[in-house]
Each structure stands twice: as structure tokens, then as C-alpha cells.
N, C-alpha and C positions, 0 to 999 in steps of 0.2 A: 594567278592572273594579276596581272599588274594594276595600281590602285588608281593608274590613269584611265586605264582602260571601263573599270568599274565605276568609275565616275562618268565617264562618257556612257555609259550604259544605263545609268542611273535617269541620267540629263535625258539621253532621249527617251524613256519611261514615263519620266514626270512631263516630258512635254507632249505624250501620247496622251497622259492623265487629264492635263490641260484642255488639249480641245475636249475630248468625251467629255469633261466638266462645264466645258462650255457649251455645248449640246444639250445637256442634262438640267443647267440652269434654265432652259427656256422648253420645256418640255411640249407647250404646246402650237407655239413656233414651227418644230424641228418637226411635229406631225408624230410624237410619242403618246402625246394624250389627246383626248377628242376636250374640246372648247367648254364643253358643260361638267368635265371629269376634275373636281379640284381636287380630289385626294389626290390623285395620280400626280398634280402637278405640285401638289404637296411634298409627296413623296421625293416626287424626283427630283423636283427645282429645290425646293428646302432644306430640305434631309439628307441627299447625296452630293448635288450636284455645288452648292454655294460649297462647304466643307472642303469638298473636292478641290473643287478650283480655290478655296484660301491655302490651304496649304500646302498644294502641288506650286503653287505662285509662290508662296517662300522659298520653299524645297530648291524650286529650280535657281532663283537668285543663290542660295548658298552655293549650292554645288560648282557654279560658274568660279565662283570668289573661290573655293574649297580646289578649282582647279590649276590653281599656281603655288600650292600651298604644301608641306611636306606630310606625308603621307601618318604619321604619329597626328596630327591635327585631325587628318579627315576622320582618322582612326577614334577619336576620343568626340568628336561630331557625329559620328555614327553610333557609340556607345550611349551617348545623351538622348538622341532621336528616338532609338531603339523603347527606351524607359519611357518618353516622355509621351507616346502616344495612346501608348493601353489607355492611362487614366483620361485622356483630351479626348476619346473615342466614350468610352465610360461617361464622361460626363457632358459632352454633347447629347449623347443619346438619352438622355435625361431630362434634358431641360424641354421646357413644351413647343413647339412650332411657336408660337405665338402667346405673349406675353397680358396678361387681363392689365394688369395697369400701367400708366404710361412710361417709366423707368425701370420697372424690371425687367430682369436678364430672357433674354427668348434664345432659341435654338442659332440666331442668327447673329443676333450679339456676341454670344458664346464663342461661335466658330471664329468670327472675325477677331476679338479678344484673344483667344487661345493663340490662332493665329499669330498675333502679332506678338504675342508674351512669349510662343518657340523663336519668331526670329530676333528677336531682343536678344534673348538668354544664347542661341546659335551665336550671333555676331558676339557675343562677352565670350562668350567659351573658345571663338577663333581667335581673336585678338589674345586672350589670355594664354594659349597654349601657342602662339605662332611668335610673342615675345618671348615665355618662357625659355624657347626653343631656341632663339635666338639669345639671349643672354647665354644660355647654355654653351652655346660654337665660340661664344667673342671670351669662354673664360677658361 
């Protein structure tokens, strides 16, 4: 299969992800949980649904950017993703819903942090390997 193709299949995945995550954010909105049920909307909105939606929202920006891009790139962007989730999945599900004092880290800090430290490290690792590559051709 071709790596364009696989990235367009990606794309529209993460943007299936997207909405359900934005459904799942609002659990009792969408008529998933009943108004008095907070675990449920715990559950859903806190613990799947925000997660979800931070990182299918990066995801899908890379992939865009990753689709003008030669294919050894997306290749070593997948190789990174791949590693870098177990432990972000690990350590989300660790930290508490809700944090007792008013600067510590909560499940939601967490996500958003992680979040934004994969698309950081994403964009250093495109940029790095899309000059490399290009130095490569001009020598």
C-alpha cells in the first residue's frame, strides 16, 4: 500500500476519533449519562473522551503536514508515535481525575501536557529528518 494512501486513511480515522471524542467529552449533553450519574461522566468526559480528543487533534495536524512529505519521514514519525504512546497511555491512567491541591498535576493537565510535548517532539523530528533528507539530495 502506498504511504499516501495510508496516511489518508490515517487522516480519516483520527477525524472519526475526533468527533466520538467530542461526543464523549460531553457525556451528559449527547444523553450517554443521566444528569445525577458523575462517575459516568467521569469516566467518559475525563478519562476517554478529553485524551481522545487532545491527541487525535495533534495526530490529525501532523498527518496533514506529514502529507507533502517523503515517505522515510512519515516512516520515522510513525516509528516515534508508535514508542511514545504506551508510556503517555501508562501514565495518564495513573494520575487521579482531580488533583487535591491547586498545582498539582490531574489526569487533565497530564493529557493536555503530554499532548502538547508529542506535538513539540513530532514537529523537531519532521523538521529534522525532512532537512537531513534534503541535505542528503543537494550532496
Amino acid at each position: 500500500m502506498n504511504f499516501k494512501s495510508k496516511i489518508n486513511k490515517l487522516t480519516l480515522f483520527v477525524l472519526v476519533l475526533i468527533v466520538i471524542s467530542a461526543i464523549l467529552m460531553s457525556p451528559v449533553q449527547n444523553g450517554l449519562c443521566g444528569e445525577t450519574d458523575v462517575s459516568c461522566g467521569g469516566i467518559l468526559g475525563d478519562s476517554i473522551g478529553i485524551p481522545l480528543f487532545a491527541f487525535s487533534l495533534a495526530i490529525f495536524v501532523l498527518l496533514i503536514i506529514l502529507r507533502w512529505l517523503p515517505e522515510s519521514v512519515f516512516r520515522s514519525w510513525w516509528r516515534f508515535s508508535k514508542y511514545y504512546f504506551i508510556p503517555t497511555v501508562i501514565l495518564i491512567g495513573i494520575m487521579p481525575i482531580t488533583s487535591d491541591s491547586m498545582i498539582g498535576p490531574d489526569r487533565e493537565i497530564m493529557t493536555w501536557s503530554m499532548a502538547i510535548l508529542y506535538s513539540i517532539i513530532s514537529l523537531i523530528l519532521i523538521l529534522y529528518k525532512s532537512f537531513k533528507k534534503d541535505s542528503t539530495l543537494s550532496n
